[in-house]
C-alpha positions in Angstrom: 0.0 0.0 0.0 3.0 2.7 0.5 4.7 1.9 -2.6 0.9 2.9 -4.5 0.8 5.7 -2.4 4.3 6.6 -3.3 4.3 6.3 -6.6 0.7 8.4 -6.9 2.8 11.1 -5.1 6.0 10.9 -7.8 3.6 11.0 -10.4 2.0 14.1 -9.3 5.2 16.2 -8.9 5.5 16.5 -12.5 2.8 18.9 -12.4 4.7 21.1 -10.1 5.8 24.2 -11.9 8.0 26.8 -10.7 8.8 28.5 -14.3 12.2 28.4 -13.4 13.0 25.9 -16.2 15.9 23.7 -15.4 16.5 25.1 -11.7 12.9 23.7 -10.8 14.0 20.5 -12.4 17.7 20.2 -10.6 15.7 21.3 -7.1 13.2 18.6 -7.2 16.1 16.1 -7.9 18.3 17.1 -5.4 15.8 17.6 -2.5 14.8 14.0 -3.6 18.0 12.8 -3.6 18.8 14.5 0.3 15.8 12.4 1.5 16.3 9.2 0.6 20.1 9.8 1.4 18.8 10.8 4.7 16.0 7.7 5.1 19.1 5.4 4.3 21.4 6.6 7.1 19.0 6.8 9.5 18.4 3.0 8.4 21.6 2.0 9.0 22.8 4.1 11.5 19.4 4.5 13.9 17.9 1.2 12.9 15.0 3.2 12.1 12.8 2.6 9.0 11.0 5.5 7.5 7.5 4.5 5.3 7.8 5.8 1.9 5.1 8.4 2.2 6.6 10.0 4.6 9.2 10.7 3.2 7.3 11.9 -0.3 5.7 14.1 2.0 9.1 16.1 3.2 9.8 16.0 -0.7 6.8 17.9 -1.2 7.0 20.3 1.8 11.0 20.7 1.1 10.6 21.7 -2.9 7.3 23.6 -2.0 9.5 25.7 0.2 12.4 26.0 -2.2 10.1 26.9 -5.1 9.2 29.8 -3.2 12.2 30.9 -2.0 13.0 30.9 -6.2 10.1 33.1 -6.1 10.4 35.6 -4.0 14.2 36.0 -5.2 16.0 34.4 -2.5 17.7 31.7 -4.5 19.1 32.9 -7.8 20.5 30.7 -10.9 20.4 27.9 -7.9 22.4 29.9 -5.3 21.2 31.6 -2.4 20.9 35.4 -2.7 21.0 38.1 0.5 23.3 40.5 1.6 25.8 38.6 3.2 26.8 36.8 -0.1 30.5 37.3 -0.7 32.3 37.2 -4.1 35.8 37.2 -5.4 36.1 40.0 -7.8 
């Protein structure tokens, strides 16, 4: 039953749309990515099993948040933007 839930919730996050082209794309991936790497080390190194839904779920809430942070300018050709931002010129 998780896996169908699981792969309803993959399915849908194609119609998530930040018009930010490939930044959007390379967000979802990554914040994908960060929670199963996390799932699997808490696996091995807590002995504790998350279900898969739950972790589709901080997928969701973790892109939902980065998608606005690419909207309201925050995060800027995939880097964070504020004042504090340092450069070598």
């Amino acid at each position: 039953m998780a896996a169908k839930q699981f792969d309803d919730v993959w399915s849908n996050m194609g119609s998530i749309n930040t018009g930010k082209g490939k930044w959007g794309t390379l967000g979802l991936f990554a914040v994908v990515c960060w929670n199963v790497w996390k799932a699997i080390n808490d696996k091995v190194f807590s002995g504790s099993r998350q279900e898969e839904v739950n972790i589709s779920a901080k997928v969701v809430a973790e892109f939902t948040e980065y998608c606005q942070a690419i909207e309201e300018g925050k995060i800027e050709n995939g880097a964070v933007q504020n004042e504090d931002t340092q450069s070598w010129e």
